[in-house]
N, C-alpha and C positions, 0 to 999 in steps of 0.2 A: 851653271846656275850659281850668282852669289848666294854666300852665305850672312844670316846672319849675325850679328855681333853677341856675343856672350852679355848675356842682359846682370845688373851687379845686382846681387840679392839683396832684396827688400824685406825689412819686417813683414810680415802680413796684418791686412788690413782688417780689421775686425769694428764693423759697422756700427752704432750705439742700438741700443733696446730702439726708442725711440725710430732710429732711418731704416729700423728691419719689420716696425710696426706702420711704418707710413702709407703703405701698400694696401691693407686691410683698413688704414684709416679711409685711404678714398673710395676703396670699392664698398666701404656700410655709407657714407656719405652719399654715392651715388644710388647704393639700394634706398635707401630714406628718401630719397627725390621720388624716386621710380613708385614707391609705394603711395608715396603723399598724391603723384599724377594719377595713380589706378586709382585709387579715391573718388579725386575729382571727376573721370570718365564715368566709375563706379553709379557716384550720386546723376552727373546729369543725364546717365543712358537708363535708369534707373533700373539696374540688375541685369545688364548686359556684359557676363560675367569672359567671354570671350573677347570683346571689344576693350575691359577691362586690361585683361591678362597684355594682348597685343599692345594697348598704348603702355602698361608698364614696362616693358620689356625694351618696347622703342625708346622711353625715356630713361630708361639705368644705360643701354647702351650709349646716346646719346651724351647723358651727363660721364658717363667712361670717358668718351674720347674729348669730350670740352679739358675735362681736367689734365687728361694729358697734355695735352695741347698748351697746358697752360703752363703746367710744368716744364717743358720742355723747353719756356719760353724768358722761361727765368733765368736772372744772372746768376753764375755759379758764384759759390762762397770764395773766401780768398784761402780756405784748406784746399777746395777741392782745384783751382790751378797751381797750387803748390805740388800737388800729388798728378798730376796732370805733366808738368814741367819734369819733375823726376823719373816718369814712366821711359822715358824715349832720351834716348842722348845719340848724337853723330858717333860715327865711327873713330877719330879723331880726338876722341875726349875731351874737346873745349865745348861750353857752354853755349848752346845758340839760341838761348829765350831771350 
Protein backbone atom coordinates (compact mmCIF):
# COMPACT_ATOMS: atom_id res chain seq x y z
CA UNK A 1 0.00 0.00 0.00
CA UNK A 2 1.44 3.68 -0.79
CA UNK A 3 1.95 5.86 1.69
CA UNK A 4 1.11 9.04 2.14
CA UNK A 5 3.25 12.14 1.94
CA UNK A 6 4.07 14.00 5.33
CA UNK A 7 1.42 16.77 5.05
CA UNK A 8 3.74 20.47 6.11
CA UNK A 9 2.01 21.88 9.18
CA UNK A 10 -0.41 24.59 8.91
CA UNK A 11 -1.55 27.21 11.32
CA UNK A 12 -4.83 26.24 12.40
CA UNK A 13 -7.71 27.55 11.06
CA UNK A 14 -9.86 29.34 13.42
CA UNK A 15 -13.37 30.40 11.69
CA UNK A 16 -14.61 34.18 12.46
CA UNK A 17 -17.68 34.50 15.22
CA UNK A 18 -19.58 35.44 12.26
CA UNK A 19 -18.98 31.76 9.81
CA UNK A 20 -19.49 29.66 13.36
CA UNK A 21 -22.88 31.72 13.64
CA UNK A 22 -23.94 31.12 10.05
CA UNK A 23 -25.36 27.69 10.76
CA UNK A 24 -28.06 29.04 13.47
CA UNK A 25 -28.52 31.99 11.23
CA UNK A 26 -30.16 29.64 8.47
CA UNK A 27 -31.75 27.07 10.65
CA UNK A 28 -33.93 30.40 12.78
CA UNK A 29 -34.51 31.83 9.12
CA UNK A 30 -35.85 28.64 8.06
CA UNK A 31 -37.74 28.14 11.64
CA UNK A 32 -39.56 31.76 10.84
CA UNK A 33 -40.76 30.40 7.40
CA UNK A 34 -41.94 27.26 8.98
CA UNK A 35 -43.90 29.31 11.55
CA UNK A 36 -45.07 32.11 9.31
CA UNK A 37 -46.58 28.66 6.95
CA UNK A 38 -48.21 27.03 10.27
CA UNK A 39 -49.96 30.33 10.47
CA UNK A 40 -51.17 30.51 7.26
CA UNK A 41 -52.68 26.59 7.30
CA UNK A 42 -53.46 27.62 11.08
CA UNK A 43 -55.89 30.58 9.75
CA UNK A 44 -57.29 28.71 6.65
CA UNK A 45 -57.98 25.22 8.37
CA UNK A 46 -59.34 27.29 11.09
CA UNK A 47 -57.79 25.40 14.27
CA UNK A 48 -56.74 22.37 12.62
CA UNK A 49 -54.00 22.21 14.93
CA UNK A 50 -52.32 18.71 13.42
CA UNK A 51 -52.54 19.77 9.73
CA UNK A 52 -50.86 22.94 11.27
CA UNK A 53 -48.02 21.22 12.98
CA UNK A 54 -47.42 18.82 9.60
CA UNK A 55 -47.35 21.63 7.04
CA UNK A 56 -44.88 23.49 9.47
CA UNK A 57 -42.56 20.81 9.76
CA UNK A 58 -42.71 20.17 5.85
CA UNK A 59 -41.99 23.69 5.28
CA UNK A 60 -38.73 24.39 7.94
CA UNK A 61 -37.55 21.07 6.38
CA UNK A 62 -38.14 22.22 2.92
CA UNK A 63 -36.70 25.80 3.39
CA UNK A 64 -33.46 23.57 5.12
CA UNK A 65 -32.58 22.04 2.06
CA UNK A 66 -33.54 25.09 -0.42
CA UNK A 67 -30.93 26.95 1.50
CA UNK A 68 -28.45 24.42 1.17
CA UNK A 69 -28.81 23.94 -1.99
CA UNK A 70 -28.07 27.35 -2.43
CA UNK A 71 -25.32 27.57 -0.53
CA UNK A 72 -23.69 25.02 -1.91
CA UNK A 73 -24.06 26.60 -5.04
CA UNK A 74 -22.16 29.60 -4.59
CA UNK A 75 -18.84 30.63 -5.76
CA UNK A 76 -16.24 30.14 -3.07
CA UNK A 77 -14.32 33.35 -1.90
CA UNK A 78 -10.93 33.88 -3.13
CA UNK A 79 -9.55 32.89 0.84
CA UNK A 80 -11.23 29.93 0.56
CA UNK A 81 -9.30 28.55 -2.93
CA UNK A 82 -6.29 29.99 -1.32
CA UNK A 83 -6.78 27.52 1.56
CA UNK A 84 -7.93 25.03 -0.71
CA UNK A 85 -4.65 25.23 -3.03
CA UNK A 86 -2.49 24.80 0.19
CA UNK A 87 -4.25 21.80 1.64
CA UNK A 88 -2.87 19.17 -1.01
CA UNK A 89 0.57 19.45 -2.70
CA UNK A 90 2.23 16.41 -5.13
CA UNK A 91 4.56 14.36 -3.82
CA UNK A 92 7.23 16.02 -5.87
CA UNK A 93 7.00 19.38 -4.27
CA UNK A 94 6.39 21.69 -7.33
CA UNK A 95 3.22 23.45 -7.53
CA UNK A 96 0.41 22.02 -9.71
CA UNK A 97 -2.56 24.80 -9.24
Amino acid sequence: MSQLPESVPHDPVTPSRRDRLRPLELLGFSGVLAVFAGLIVLMVTKGDWILTAFAAGIAFIACVVVVALLGLGGKPSKEDDEARKDLQQPENGKNWH
